[in-house]
C-alpha positions in Angstrom: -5.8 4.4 -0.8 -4.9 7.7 -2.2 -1.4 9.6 -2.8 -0.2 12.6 -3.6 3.1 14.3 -3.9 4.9 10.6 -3.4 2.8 10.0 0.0 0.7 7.4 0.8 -2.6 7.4 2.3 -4.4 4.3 3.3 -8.0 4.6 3.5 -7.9 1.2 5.0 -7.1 0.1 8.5 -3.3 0.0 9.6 -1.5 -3.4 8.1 -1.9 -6.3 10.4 0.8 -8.1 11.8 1.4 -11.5 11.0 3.6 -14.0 12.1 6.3 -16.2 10.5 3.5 -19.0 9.7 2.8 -16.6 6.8 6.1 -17.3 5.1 6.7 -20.6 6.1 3.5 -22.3 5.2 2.5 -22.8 1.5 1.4 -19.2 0.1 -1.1 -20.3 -2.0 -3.3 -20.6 1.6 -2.7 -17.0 2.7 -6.3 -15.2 2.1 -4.9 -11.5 0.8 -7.9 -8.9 1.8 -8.2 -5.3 3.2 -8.5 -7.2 6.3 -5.1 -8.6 6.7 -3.3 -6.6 4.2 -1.9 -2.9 3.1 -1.8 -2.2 -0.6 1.4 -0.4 -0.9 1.6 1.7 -4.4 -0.8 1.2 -6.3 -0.6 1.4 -10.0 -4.2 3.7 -10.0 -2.8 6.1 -7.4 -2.0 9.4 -8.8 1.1 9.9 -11.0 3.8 12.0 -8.9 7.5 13.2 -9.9 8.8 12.5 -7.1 12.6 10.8 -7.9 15.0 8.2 -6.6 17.6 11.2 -6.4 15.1 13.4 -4.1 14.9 10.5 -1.9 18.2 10.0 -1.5 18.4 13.6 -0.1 17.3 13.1 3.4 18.0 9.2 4.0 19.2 7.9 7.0 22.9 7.1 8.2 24.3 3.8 7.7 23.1 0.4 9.9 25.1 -0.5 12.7 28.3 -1.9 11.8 29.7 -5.5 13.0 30.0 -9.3 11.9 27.9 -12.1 13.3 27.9 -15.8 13.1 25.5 -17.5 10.9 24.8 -21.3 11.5 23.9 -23.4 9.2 20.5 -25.3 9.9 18.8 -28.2 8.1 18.1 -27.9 4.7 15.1 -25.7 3.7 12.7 -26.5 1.2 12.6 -24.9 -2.2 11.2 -21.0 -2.3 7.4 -21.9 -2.0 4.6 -20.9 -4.9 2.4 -18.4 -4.2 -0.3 -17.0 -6.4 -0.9 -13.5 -7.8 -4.2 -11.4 -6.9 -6.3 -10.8 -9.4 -8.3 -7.8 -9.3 -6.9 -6.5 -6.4 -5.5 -2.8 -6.5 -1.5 -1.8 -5.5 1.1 -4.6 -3.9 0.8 -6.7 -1.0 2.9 -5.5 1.9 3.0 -7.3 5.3 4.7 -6.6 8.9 6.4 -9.7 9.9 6.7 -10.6 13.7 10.4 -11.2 13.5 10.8 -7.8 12.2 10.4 -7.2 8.6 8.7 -5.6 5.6 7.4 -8.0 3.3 6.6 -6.6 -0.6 5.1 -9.3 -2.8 5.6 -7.7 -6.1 4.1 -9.7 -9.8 5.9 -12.3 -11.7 6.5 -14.2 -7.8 9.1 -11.7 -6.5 9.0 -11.0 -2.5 11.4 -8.1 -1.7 11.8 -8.3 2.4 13.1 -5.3 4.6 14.1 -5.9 7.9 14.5 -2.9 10.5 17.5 -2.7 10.5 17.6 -2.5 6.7 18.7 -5.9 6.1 17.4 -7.0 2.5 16.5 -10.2 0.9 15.2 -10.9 -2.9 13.6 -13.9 -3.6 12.9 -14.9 -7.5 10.2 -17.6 -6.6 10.0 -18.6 -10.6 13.8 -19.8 -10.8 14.0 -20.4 -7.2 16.7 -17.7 -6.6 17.5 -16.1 -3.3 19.8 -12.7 -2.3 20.4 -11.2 0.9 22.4 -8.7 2.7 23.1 -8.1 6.3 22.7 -5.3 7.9 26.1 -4.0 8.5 26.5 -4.5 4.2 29.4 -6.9 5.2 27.7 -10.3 4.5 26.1 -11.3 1.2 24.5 -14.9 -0.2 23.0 -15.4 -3.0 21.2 -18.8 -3.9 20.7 -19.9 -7.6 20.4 -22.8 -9.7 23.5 -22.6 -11.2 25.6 -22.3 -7.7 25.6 -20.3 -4.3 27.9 -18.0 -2.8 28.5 -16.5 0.3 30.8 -13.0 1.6 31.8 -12.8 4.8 33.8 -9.7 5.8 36.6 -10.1 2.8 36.2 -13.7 2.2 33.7 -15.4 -0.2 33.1 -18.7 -0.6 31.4 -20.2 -3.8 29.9 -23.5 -4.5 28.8 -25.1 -7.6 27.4 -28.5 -8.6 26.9 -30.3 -12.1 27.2 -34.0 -12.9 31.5 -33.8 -13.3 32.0 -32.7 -9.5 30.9 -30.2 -6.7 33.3 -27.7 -7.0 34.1 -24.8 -4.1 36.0 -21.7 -3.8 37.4 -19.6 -1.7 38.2 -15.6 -2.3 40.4 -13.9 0.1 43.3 -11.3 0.5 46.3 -13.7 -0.2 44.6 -15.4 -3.4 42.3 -17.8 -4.4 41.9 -21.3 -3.5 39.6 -24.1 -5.0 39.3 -27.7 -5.3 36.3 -30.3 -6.1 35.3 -33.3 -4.6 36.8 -35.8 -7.0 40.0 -33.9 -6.4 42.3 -34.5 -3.5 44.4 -31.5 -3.5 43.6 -28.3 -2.5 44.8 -25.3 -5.1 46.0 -21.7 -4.7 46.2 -18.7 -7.3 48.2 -15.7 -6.1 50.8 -13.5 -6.7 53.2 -16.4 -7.3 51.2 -18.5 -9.6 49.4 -21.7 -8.6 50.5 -24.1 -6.5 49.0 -26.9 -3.8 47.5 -25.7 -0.7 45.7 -26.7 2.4 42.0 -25.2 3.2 38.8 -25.6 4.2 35.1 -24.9 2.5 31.8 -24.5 4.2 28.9 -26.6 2.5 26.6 -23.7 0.9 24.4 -26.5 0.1 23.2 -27.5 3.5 20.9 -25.0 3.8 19.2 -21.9 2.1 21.9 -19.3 3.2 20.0 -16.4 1.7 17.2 -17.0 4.2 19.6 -17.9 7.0 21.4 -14.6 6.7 18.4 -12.5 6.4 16.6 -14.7 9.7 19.9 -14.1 11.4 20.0 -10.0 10.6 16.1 -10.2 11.9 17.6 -11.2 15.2 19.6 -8.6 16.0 16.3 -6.1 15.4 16.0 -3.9 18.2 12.6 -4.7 20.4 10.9 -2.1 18.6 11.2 -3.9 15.3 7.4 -4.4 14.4 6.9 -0.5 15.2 9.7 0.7 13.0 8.5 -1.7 10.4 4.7 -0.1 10.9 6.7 3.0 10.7 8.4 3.0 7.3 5.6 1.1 5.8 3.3 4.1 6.3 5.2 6.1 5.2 6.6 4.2 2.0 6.5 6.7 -1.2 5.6 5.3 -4.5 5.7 6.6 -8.4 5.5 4.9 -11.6 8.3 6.9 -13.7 8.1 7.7 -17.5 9.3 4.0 -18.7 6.8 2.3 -16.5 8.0 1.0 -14.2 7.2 0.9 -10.3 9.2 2.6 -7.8 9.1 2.2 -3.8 11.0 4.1 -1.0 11.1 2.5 2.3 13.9 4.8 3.8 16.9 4.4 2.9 15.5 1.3 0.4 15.1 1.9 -2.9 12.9 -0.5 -4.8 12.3 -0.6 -8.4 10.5 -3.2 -10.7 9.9 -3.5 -14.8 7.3 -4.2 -16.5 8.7 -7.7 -17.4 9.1 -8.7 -13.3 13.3 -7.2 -13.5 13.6 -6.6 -10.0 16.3 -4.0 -8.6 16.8 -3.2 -4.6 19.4 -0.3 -3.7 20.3 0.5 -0.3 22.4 4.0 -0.9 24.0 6.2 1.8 27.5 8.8 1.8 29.5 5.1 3.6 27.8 2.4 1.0 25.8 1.4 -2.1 24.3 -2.2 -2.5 22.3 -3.5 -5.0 20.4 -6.3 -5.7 18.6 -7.5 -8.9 16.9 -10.4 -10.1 14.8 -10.8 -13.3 12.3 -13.8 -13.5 12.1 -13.4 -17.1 15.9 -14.4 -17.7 17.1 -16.3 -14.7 19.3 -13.6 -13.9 20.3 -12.3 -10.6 22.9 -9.7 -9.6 24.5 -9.1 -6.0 27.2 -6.3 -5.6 28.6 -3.8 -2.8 31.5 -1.5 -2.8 33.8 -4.5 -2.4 32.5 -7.3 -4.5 29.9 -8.2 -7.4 28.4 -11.8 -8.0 26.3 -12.9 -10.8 24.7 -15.5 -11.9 22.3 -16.5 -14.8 19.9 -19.6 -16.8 19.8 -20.4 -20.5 22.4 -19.8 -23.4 24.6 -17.8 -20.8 24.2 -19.9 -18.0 26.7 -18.7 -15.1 28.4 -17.9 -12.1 30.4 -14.8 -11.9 32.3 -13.6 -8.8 34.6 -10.6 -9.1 36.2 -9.4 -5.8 39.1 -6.5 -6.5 41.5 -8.2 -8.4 40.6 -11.6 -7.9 38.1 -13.2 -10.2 35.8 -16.6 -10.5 34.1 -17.7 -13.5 32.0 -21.1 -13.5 30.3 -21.9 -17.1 27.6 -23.9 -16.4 27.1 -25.1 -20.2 31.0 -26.8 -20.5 31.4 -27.2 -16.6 34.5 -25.1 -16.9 35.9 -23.7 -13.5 38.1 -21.0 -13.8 39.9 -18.3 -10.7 42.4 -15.9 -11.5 44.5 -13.2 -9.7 47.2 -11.2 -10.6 47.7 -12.1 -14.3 47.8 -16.2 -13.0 44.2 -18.6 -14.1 43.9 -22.0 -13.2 41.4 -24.6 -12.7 39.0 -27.4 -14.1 38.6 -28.2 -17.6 35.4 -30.1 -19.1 36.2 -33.2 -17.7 36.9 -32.1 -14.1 40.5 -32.2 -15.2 43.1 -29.3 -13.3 43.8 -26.9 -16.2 46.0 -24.0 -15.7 45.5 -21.7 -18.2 
């Protein structure tokens, strides 16, 4: 494979499809050859200076707009283990039969583009999951440290430690929370905090990054696999001045560091989302025009959800659980405890 001015050329055959066996099934089996495989930017192609901002110029208009339900299946296994080529040129990059781009970048980070330009990151070292639908109007994110999910201008957090399974809910009128060794339901708004009544989806009984992403994949036109042959061909690579790789797939943006720090930007003149997720750190990052969530391992172990003016903070070191809107902050203390602070 050969490129030039940001083009690809494969000097191989076309990438063959391959079915959803080759992301179920344990990826340490999957034989990776220039049988069964396209090599999508490679790092001995030829330099071009070709930029995220010329890219940009020409890119599509927006997905299709609208909401759809997203069950909630048994519980999937962890994000499997798959091993990185050696002395193999460029990135892995399948077609998937349900309609997807598959990337397998280093450091065990699979970026997945559906075509309908839903996007899911997956951080196989920490286990870590993102997605976005294809309308931009549904997030998840799955991490160690706690899972949430956006739908239209609600999200719903969950997090676990040995105190109690605490969940969350973000939504116009306020926030409300509670925990399972808790039998009151609380709300933060405008007023202050009070008792409520509520309800709270389990984001535990399943992986809801993948279920999002699968459910986006269904509402691919027929022509999915094509459009996915489509854009993969024509995929534009460069390796910029700091080293790092950069991939165009449309309207995807796609960049990765030297140290595995993974960022995915999906950028039109109606919305920006963005993606990141860093195997080195444990860190991930989620975010559109509306809402950000973050989460993180080690000294600064977190979740973070910020929505407008509401806000949800869960320390994973103390266990303290902390929402706040307009000026008010309540919530658990160390011990599980209500706190209002």
């Amino acid at each position: 494979m050969s490129g030039g001015s940001g083009e690809l050329v494969f000097n191989t055959p076309p990438p063959r499809i391959v079915g959803r066996e080759r992301e179920e099934n344990n990826w340490k089996d999957v034989v990776v050859d220039e049988n069964n495989v396209s090599y999508v930017g490679s790092i001995y192609s030829a330099s071009s200076d070709y930029s995220p901002q010329q890219a940009y110029q020409h890119l599509p208009s927006s997905p299709p707009q609208g909401l759809y339900s997203v069950p909630f299946p048994p519980f999937l296994s962890p994000l499997p283990y798959f091993a990185e080529q050696s002395g193999q040129e460029g990135v892995p990059a399948f077609v998937d039969l349900d309609g997807y781009i598959s990337l397998r970048l280093s450091h065990q980070v699979v970026v997945d583009i559906s075509a309908n330009k839903a996007v899911r990151v997956r951080d196989g070292a920490n286990h870590s999951s993102l997605s976005v639908s294809a309308c931009g109007l549904q997030m998840a994110m799955v991490h160690p440290r706690g899972r949430a999910l956006q739908y239209g201008s609600r999200i719903e957090v969950h997090c676990e430690d040995e105190i109690s399974i605490k969940n969350a809910k973000l939504y116009s009128k306020g926030t409300s929370f509670t925990a399972n060794n808790c039998t009151l339901v609380y709300l933060v708004d405008e007023a202050g905090a009070r008792t409520t009544t509520d309800t709270f989806h389990d984001l535990y009984e399943n992986n809801i990054a993948d279920t999002l992403f699968r459910e986006a994949c269904k509402h691919n036109t027929e022509d999915a696999v094509d459009i996915c042959s489509v854009d993969l061909s024509k995929a534009q690579y460069w390796r910029n001045h700091k080293n790092e790789d950069c991939w165009v797939f449309g309207q995807i943006f796609v960049q990765q560091k030297a140290d595995g720090l993974t960022l995915v930007e999906r950028r039109s003149e109606e919305e920006y989302i963005m993606l990141k997720a860093s195997p080195a750190t444990g860190k991930v990052r989620l975010g559109n025009k509306f809402a950000a969530v973050t989460a993180s391992l080690g000294e600064q172990s977190h979740v973070f959800v910020k929505a407008q003016e509401r806000r949800l903070h869960y320390n994973a070191q103390n266990n303290i659980f902390t929402v706040r809107y307009a000026g008010h902050a309540a919530g658990f203390d160390e011990t599980g405890l209500l706190r209002l602070f």
